[in-house]
PLY file of the C-alpha trace (Angstrom):
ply
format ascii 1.0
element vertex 308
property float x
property float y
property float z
element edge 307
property int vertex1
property int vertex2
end_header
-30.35 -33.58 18.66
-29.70 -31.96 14.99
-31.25 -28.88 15.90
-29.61 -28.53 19.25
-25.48 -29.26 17.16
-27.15 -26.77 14.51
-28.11 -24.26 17.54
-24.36 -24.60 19.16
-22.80 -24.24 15.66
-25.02 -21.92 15.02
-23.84 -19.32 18.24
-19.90 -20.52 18.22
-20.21 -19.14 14.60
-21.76 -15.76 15.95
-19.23 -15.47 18.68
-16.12 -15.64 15.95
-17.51 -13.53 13.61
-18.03 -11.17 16.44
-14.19 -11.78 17.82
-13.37 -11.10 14.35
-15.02 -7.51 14.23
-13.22 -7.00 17.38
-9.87 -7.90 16.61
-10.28 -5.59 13.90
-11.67 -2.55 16.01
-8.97 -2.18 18.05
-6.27 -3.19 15.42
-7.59 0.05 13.83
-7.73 1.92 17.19
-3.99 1.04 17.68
-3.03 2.14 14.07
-1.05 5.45 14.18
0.89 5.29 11.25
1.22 7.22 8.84
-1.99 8.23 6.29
-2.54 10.84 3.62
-5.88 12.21 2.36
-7.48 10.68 -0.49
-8.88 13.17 -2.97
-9.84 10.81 -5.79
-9.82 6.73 -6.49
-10.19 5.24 -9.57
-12.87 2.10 -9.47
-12.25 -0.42 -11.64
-15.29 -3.12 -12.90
-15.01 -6.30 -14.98
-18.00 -7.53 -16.76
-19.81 -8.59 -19.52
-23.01 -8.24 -22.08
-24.21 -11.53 -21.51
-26.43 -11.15 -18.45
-24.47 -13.24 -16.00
-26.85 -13.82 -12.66
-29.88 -12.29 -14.65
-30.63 -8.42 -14.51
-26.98 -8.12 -15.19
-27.14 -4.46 -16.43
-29.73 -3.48 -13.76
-27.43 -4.69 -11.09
-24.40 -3.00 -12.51
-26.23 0.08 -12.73
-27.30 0.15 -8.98
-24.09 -0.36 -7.93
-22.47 2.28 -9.93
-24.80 4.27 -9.07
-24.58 4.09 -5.28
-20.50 3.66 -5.52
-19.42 6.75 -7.42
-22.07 8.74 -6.07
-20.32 8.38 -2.30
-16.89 8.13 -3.42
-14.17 10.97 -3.33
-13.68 11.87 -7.01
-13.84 9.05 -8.75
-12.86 7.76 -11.87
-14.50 4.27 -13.20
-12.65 2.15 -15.24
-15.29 -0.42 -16.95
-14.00 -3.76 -18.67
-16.16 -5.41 -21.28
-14.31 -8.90 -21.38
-15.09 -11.14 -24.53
-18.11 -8.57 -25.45
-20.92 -10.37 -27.14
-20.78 -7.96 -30.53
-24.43 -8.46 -31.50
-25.91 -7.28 -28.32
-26.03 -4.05 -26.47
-22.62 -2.91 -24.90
-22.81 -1.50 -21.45
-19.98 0.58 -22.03
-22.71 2.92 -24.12
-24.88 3.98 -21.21
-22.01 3.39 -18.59
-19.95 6.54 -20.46
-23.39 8.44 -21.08
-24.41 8.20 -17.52
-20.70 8.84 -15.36
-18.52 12.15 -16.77
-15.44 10.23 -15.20
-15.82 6.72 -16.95
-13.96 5.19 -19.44
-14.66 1.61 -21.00
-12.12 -0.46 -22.51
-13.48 -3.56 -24.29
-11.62 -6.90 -24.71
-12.89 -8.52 -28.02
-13.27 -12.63 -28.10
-10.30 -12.94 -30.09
-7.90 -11.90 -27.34
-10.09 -13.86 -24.96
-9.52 -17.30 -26.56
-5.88 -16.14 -26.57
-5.32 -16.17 -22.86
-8.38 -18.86 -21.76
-7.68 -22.24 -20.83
-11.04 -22.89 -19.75
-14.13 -22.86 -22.41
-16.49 -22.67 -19.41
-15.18 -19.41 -18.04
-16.43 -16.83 -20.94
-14.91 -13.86 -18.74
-11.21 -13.42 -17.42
-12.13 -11.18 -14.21
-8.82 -11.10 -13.42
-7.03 -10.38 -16.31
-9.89 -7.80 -16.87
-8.81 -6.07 -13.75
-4.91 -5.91 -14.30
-6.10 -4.22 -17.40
-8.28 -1.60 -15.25
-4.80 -1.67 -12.84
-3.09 -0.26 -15.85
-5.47 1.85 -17.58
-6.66 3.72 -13.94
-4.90 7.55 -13.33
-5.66 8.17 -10.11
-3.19 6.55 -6.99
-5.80 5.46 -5.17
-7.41 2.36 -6.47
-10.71 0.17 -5.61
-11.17 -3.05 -7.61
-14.77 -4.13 -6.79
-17.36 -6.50 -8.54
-20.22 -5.70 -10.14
-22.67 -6.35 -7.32
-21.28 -4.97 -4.86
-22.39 -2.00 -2.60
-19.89 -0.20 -0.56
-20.79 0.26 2.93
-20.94 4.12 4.62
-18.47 2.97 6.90
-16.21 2.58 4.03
-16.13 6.16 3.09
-16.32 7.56 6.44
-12.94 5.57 7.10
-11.54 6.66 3.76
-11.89 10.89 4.54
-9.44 9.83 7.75
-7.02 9.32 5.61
-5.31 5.54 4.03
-1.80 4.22 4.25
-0.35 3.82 0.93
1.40 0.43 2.58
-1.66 -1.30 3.33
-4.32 -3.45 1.35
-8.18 -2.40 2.64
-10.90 -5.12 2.69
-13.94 -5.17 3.78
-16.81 -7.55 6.08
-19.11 -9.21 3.87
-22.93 -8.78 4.00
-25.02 -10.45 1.42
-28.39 -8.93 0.41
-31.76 -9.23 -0.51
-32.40 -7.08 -3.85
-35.71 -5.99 -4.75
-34.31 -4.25 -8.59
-34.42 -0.76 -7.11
-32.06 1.97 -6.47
-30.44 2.30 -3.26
-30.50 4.86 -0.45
-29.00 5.78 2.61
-31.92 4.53 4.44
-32.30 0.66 2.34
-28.77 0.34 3.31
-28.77 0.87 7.00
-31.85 -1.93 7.20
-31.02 -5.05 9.30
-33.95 -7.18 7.15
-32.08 -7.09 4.06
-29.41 -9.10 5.06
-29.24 -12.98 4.44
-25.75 -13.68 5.86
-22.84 -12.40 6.26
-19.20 -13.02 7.75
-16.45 -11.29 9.04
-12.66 -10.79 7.18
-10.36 -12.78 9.56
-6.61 -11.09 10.30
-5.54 -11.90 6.70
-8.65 -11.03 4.68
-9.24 -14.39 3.41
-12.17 -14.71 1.13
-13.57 -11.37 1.28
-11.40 -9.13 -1.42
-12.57 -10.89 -4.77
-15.66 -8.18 -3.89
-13.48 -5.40 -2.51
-10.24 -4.30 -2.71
-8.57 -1.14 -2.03
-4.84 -0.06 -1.77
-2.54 2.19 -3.29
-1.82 1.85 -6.96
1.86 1.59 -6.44
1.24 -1.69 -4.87
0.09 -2.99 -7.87
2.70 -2.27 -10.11
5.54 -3.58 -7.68
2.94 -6.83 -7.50
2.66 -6.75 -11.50
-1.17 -7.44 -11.16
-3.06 -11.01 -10.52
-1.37 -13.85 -11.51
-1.17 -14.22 -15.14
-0.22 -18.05 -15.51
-3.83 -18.37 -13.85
-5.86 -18.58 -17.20
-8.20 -21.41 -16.27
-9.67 -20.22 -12.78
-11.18 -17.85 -11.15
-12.22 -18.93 -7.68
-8.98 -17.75 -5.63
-7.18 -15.32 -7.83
-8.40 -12.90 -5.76
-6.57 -14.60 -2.70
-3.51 -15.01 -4.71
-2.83 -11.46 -5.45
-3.83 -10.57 -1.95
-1.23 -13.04 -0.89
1.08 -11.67 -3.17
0.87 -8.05 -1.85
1.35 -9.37 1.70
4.42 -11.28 0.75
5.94 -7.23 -0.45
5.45 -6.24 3.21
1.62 -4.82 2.27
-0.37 -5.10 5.86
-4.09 -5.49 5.81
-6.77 -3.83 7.37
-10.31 -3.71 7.44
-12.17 -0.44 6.43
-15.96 -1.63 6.72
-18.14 -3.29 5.20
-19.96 -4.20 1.66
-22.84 -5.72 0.47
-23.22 -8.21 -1.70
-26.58 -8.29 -4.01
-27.68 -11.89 -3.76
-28.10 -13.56 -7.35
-28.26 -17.07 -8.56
-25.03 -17.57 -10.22
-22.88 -16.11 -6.59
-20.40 -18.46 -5.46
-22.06 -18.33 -1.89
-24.62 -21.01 -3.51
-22.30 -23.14 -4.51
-19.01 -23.42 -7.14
-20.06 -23.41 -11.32
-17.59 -24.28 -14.19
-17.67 -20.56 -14.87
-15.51 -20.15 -11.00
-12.85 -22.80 -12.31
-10.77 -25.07 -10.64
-8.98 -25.33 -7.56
-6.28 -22.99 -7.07
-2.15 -23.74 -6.20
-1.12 -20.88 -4.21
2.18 -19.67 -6.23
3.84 -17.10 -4.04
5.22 -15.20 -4.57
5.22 -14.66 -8.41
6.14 -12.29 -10.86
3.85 -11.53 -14.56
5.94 -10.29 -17.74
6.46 -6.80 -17.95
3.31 -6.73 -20.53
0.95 -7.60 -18.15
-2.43 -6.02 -18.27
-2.37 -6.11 -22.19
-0.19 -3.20 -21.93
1.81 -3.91 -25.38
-1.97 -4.21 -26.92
-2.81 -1.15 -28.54
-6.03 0.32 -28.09
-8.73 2.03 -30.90
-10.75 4.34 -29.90
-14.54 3.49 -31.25
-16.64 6.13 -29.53
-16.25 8.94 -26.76
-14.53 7.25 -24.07
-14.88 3.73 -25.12
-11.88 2.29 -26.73
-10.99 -1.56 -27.95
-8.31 -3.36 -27.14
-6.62 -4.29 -30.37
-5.11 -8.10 -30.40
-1.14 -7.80 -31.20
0 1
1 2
2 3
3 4
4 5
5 6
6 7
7 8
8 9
9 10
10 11
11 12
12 13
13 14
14 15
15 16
16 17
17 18
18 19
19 20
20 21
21 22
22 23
23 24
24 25
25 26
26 27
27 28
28 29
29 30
30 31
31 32
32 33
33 34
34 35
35 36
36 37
37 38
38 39
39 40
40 41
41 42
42 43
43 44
44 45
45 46
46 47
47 48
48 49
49 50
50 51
51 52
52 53
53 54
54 55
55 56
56 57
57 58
58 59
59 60
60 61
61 62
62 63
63 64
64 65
65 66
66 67
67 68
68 69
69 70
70 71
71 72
72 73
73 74
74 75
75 76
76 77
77 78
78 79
79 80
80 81
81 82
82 83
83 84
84 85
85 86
86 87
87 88
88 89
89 90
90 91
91 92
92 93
93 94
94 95
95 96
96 97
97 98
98 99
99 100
100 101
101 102
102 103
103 104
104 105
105 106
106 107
107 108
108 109
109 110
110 111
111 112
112 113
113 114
114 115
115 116
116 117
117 118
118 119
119 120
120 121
121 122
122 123
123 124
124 125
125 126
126 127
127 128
128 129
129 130
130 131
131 132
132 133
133 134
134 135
135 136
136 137
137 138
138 139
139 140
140 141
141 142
142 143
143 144
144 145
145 146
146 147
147 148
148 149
149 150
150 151
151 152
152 153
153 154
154 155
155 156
156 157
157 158
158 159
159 160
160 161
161 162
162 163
163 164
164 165
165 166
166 167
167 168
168 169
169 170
170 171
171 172
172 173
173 174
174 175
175 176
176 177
177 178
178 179
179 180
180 181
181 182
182 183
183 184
184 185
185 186
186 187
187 188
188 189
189 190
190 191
191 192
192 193
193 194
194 195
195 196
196 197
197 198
198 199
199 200
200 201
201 202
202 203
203 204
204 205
205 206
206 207
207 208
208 209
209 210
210 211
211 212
212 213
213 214
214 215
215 216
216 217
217 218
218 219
219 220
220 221
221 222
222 223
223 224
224 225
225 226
226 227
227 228
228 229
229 230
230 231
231 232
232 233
233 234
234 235
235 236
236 237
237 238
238 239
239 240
240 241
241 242
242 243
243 244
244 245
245 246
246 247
247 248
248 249
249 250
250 251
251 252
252 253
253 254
254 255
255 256
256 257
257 258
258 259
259 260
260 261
261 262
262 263
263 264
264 265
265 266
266 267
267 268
268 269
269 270
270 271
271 272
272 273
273 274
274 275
275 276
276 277
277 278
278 279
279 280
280 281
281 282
282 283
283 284
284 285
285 286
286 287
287 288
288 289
289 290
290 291
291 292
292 293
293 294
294 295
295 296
296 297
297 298
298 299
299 300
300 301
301 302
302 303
303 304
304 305
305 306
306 307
């Protein structure tokens, strides 16, 4: 009897997932409004040197690889939050390896200015309002550091975005064997553990991947700022908040997600926080981003962010 409710939940599951990724198909097929060409996107990453999920760097440097080497021009914007100073920086290779990146690292003494939570040793969030402000292109991506952007992504992109919508994406999560990626690995069925479909809001899916103008951001004012002891839902919360400013969303493909131990999809850590209040809409201080911080230069295209 348990295998036969698992077998039923099992295909009604399948068939909404699948209703999902139709509702979405012809949403897009409907769509003529208006969309301009996107030459160039800045991508902006939050991590940190302390190996979070094990073969932190490894990971970081697949994805980065892969990303910017299919994207249109792009500039990466790399945030070392609450950088461990007696081990190796990833902003050293990370500049080396991409002519367009630039790192900006956020020292533990700003950190344990704006944390309310000792378990949560990096601020994604605030890390990315900081990328939000630093980026110079219009276009921006904010996507985490395991995450693989599908071909479908980019194919979608050279038709051309609307500046008044929010992109997410479907959400595969993958088998990793620690080796780089190609065209062909990421067109393989096998590699694939599970995955779901973004429903008509993109609920749960743009903490990976998100993607709209960044014009949007600035009239948002970033992720929620009073938010300092959570992460699990921030991502939702500035989605929401872009939605509430007459942002529509839509669904440009699909990423994958490489499958480590510390993922939320295996269950909630103190390092995710605690559950989140939606507060819609809401408004940060003109500051936001650590934009009244000044920043110090420390070596070619890495700069600090200087507490105030």
């Amino acid at each position: 009897m348990n295998k036969l409710k698992t077998a039923i939940q099992w295909r009604k599951n399948f068939y909404y997932q699948q209703w999902l990724k139709l509702q979405w198909k012809f949403k897009k097929m409907l769509d003529l409004s208006k969309k301009e060409k996107v030459d160039a996107i800045s991508v902006v990453v939050v991590g940190r040197n302390d190996n979070y999920g094990g073969d932190f760097t490894e990971r970081l440097r697949t994805t980065l690889d892969w990303n910017l080497s299919i994207l249109p021009n792009p500039e990466l914007i790399y945030i070392e939050w609450n950088q461990i100073p007696n081990k190796p920086s990833d902003c050293d290779w990370i500049v080396e390896r991409y002519k367009n990146a630039k790192c900006y690292i956020v020292p533990k003494e700003i950190h344990d200015t704006i944390t309310a939570n000792p378990k949560m040793p990096v601020m994604e969030y605030f890390g990315k309002n900081v990328g939000i402000r630093k980026a110079t292109n219009k276009w921006m991506l904010l996507i985490n550091s395991d995450i693989l952007i599908g071909l479908d992504v980019v194919n979608n992109m050279k038709k051309g975005l609307n500046k008044r919508y929010v992109y997410g994406t479907h959400y595969n999560n993958v088998k990793w064997h620690n080796k780089s990626i190609d065209t062909e690995w990421i067109r393989k069925k096998d590699i694939i553990l599970n995955s779901f479909s973004a429903n008509m809001i993109l609920q749960s899916v743009v903490g990976n991947f998100v993607l709209t103008h960044k014009s949007n951001w600035i009239e948002s004012t970033g992720y929620d700022e009073t938010l300092n002891n959570v992460r699990a839902g921030v991502d939702e919360n500035g989605k929401n908040n872009l939605l509430y400013l007459g942002i529509k969303p839509m669904v440009i493909g699909h990423h994958f997600h490489l499958d480590h131990k510390e993922s939320m999809i295996h269950g909630r850590n103190g390092t995710h926080g605690f559950n989140l209040f939606q507060n819609i809409p809401y408004r940060n201080q003109e500051n936001w981003g650590l934009e009244s911080n000044n920043t110090k230069l420390i070596k070619n295209n890495i700069w600090q962010i200087e507490k105030i």
